[in-house]
TORNUDREN-686379 format. One record per residue (C-alpha): x, z, y; residue in three letters. Coordinates in pm, whole numbers, padded with zeros to 5 digits, always signed. Each point is the difference from the previous one (the first is absolute). Last residue first. Layout:
XZYala
...
***
This chain:
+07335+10597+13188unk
+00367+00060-00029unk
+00131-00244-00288unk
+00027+00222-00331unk
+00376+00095-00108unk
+00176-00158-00271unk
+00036+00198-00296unk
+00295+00047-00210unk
+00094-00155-00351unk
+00341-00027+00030unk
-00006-00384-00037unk
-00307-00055+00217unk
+00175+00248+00275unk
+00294-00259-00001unk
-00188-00323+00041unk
-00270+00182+00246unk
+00286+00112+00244unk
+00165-00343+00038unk
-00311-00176+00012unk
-00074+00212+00294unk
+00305-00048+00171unk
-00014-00410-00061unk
-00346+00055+00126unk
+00112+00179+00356unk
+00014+00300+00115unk
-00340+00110-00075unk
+00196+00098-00346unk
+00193+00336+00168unk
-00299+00115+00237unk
-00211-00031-00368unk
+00244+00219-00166unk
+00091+00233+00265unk
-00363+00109+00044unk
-00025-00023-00402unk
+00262+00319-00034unk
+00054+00038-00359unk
+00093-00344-00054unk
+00277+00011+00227unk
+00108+00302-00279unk
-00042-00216-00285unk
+00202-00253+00112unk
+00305+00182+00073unk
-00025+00213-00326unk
-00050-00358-00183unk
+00293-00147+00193unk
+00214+00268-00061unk
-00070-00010-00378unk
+00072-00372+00009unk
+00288+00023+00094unk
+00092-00029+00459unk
+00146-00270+00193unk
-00215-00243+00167unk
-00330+00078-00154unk
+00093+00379+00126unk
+00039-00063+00308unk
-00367-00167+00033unk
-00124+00347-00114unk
+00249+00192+00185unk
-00168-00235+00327unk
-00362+00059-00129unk
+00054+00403-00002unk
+00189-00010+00365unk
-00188-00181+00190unk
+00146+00133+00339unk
+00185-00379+00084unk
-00082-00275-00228unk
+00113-00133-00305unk
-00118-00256-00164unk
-00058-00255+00274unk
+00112-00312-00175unk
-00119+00044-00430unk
+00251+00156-00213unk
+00003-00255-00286unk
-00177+00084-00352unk
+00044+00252-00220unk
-00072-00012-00361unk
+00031+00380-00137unk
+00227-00026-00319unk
+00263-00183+00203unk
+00240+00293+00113unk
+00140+00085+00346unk
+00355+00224-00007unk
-00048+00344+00117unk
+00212+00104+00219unk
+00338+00220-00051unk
-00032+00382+00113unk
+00071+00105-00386unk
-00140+00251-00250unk
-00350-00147+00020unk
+00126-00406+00061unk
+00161+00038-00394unk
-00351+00087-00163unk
-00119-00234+00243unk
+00211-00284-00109unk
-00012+00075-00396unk
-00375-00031+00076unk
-00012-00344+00176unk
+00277-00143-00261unk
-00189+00110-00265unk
-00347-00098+00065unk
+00212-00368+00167unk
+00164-00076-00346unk
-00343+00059-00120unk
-00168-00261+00217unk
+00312-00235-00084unk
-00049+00002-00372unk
-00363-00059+00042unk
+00020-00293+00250unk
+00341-00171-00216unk
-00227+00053-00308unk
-00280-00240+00215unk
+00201-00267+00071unk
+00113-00053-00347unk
-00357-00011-00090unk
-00006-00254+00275unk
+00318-00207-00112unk
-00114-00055-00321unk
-00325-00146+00109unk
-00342+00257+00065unk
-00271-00177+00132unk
-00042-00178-00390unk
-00157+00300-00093unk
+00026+00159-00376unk
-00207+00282-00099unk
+00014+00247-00243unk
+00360+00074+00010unk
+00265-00175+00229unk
-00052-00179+00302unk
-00274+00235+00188unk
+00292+00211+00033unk
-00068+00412+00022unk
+00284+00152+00114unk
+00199+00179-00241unk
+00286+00144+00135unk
-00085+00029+00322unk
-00303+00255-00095unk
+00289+00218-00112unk
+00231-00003+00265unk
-00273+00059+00251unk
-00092+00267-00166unk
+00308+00159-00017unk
+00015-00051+00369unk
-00319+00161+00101unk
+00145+00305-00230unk
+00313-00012+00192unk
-00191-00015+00318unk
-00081-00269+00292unk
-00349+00018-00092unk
-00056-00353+00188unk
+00206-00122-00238unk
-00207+00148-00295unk
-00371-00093+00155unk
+00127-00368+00024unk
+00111-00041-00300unk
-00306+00147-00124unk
-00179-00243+00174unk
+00173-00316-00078unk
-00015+00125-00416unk
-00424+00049+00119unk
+00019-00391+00133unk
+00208-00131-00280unk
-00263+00171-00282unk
-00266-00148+00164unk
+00191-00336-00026unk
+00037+00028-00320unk
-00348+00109-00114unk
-00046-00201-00308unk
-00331-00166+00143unk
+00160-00031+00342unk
-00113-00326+00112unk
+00235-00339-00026unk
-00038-00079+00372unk
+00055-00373+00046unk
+00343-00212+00019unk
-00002-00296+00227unk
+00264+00178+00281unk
+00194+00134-00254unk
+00036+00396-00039unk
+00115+00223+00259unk
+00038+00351-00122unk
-00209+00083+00299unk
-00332-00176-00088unk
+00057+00166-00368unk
-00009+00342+00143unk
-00246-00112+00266unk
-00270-00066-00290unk
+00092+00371-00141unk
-00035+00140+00335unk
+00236+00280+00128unk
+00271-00173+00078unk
-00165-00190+00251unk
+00160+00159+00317unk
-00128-00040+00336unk
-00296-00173-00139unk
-00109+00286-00211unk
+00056+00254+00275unk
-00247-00186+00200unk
-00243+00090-00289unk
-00353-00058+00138unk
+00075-00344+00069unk
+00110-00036-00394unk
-00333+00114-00112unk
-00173-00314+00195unk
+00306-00201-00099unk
-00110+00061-00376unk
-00329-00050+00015unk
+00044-00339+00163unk
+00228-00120-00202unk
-00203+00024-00315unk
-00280-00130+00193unk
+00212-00309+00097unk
+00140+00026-00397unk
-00394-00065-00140unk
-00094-00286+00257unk
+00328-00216-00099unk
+00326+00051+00201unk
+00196-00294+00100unk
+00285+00135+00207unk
+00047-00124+00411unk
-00380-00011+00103unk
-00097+00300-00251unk
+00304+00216+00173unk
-00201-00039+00316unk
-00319+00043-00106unk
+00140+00288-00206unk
+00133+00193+00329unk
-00341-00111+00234unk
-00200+00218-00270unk
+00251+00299-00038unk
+00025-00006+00424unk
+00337+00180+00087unk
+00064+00343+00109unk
+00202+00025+00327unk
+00094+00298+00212unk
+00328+00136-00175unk
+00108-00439+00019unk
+00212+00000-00330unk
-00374-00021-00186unk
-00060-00347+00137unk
+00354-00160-00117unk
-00037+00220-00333unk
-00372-00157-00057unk
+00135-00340+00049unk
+00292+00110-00261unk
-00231+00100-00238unk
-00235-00322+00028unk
+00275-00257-00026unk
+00176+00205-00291unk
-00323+00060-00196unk
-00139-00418+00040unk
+00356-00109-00029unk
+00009+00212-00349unk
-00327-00149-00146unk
-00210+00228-00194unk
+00027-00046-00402unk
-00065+00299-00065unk
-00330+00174+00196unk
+00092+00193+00293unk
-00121+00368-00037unk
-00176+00191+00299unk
+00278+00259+00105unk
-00188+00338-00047unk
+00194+00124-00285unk
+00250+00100+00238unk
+00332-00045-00133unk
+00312+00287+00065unk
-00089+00139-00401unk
-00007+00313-00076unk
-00226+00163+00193unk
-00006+00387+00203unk
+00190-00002+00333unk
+00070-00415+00028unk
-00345-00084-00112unk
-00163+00271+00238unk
+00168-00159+00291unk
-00090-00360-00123unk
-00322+00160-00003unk
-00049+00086+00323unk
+00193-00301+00146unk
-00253-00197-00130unk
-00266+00204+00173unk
+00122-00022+00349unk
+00025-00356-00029unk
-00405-00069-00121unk
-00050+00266+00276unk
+00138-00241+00259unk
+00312+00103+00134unk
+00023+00036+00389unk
+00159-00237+00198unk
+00291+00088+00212unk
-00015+00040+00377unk
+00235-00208+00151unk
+00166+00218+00267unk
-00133-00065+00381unk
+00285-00075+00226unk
+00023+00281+00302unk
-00222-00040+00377unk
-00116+00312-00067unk
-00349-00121-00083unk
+00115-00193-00290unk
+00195-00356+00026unk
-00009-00313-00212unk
-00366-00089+00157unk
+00181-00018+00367unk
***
């Protein structure tokens, strides 16, 4: 049978391998996180204001549907003729698009979570269906992307200092509804919307680290927090003798952040048991790339 090697046993999926234009995005986003200041790659072709927001939000979630398959990268060309048939683009905003979905399939972390794209910023705080991107003359949504990351950076800390700073930058999120510019995206209940997030990420800094400090002087688990997005354990898990990738599925279940991370980080450490781990299945694979894109940690190359 084709599904079977020589020993009779089901062939694993072998993974593709990144292209170099991949390989080097992740490069720098590396370098970015260890050295910049800012979580946005100046890279990402700009979209000129006024771009329609069914034309962004049918093309970004196409490329998400594609990009959720580990193997797939979609077709930038075939993406805009399809967006072009459903959104009236004029020539200019089809290359416009174009550019921009050819950097965004080398950026698979982008499409798993757009936070770090000024465009995607505004995409995700939902604005009306016939509203257009305003551009980001005045910065505002650069600033909401680098306040995201540093959020980010001081949950997944998981330290009074990480926590302070969490407090802080909650405070005083940047609001593209007050101050230089004014958006009609964000109603009332939105910027509402979007204290609640900022009070609630530091209420979970806190809570995470008060835990721990508690968790180190007493037997009692560790409860799960939210900073790290984790999604569904996937069927087939666990399995019998694999001992890194099954505390590393255990501890998406039931385990802080700071577990998680150590968990993660040491599967990662061992590719072997990475790549036997995500041949599983996809859903296991996409489980695995969701969380190591958040930490930060390599996915293995597919065996030649």
């Amino acid at each position: 049978m084709s599904g079977l090697n020589n020993d009779g046993e089901r062939k694993r999926p072998q993974r593709r391998k990144r292209t170099e234009g991949e390989k080097e995005a992740i490069r720098l986003k590396a370098l970015r996180e260890e050295f910049g200041g800012s979580a946005i790659d100046p890279d990402e072709p700009v979209l000129s204001p006024g771009f329609p927001y069914r034309a962004i939000a049918y093309a970004f979630k196409d490329a998400q549907q594609i990009h959720a398959k580990p193997n797939k990268r979609f077709n930038p060309k075939a993406l805009v003729k399809r967006v072009t048939a459903v959104c009236s683009l004029t020539d200019e905003q089809k290359e416009e698009l174009h550019r921009w979905l050819r950097w965004l399939n080398d950026r698979r972390y982008v499409t798993r979570d757009g936070y770090q794209s000024p465009v995607l910023q505004w995409l995700l705080s939902r604005p009306a269906m016939n509203s257009s991107w305003p551009g980001d003359a005045d910065g505002v949504w650069s600033a909401r992307v680098n306040y995201e990351h540093e959020r980010r950076l001081a949950a997944k800390r998981g330290n009074a200092d990480g926590a302070r700073k969490a407090e802080t930058a909650a405070a005083s999120p940047p609001d593209p509804a007050t101050g230089t510019m004014h958006s009609d995206a964000y109603g009332s209940g939105a910027i509402q919307n979007h204290r609640t997030h900022a009070e609630s990420a530091t209420e979970l800094v806190q809570r995470s680290y008060h835990h721990e400090q508690q968790s180190s002087s007493h037997d009692a688990k560790s409860e799960p927090s939210d900073a790290i997005r984790r999604p569904p354990l996937p069927p087939g898990a666990f399995r019998r003798g694999e001992w890194l990738a099954n505390n590393f599925f255990g501890a998406i279940k039931d385990a802080s952040d700071a577990e998680l991370v150590a968990k993660a980080t040491k599967l990662s450490h061992d590719a072997d048991a990475t790549r036997i781990a995500m041949a599983r299945s996809d859903d296991v694979a996409r489980c695995i790339e969701l969380i190591f894109d958040q930490i930060g940690l390599p996915l293995p190359e597919a065996n030649s």
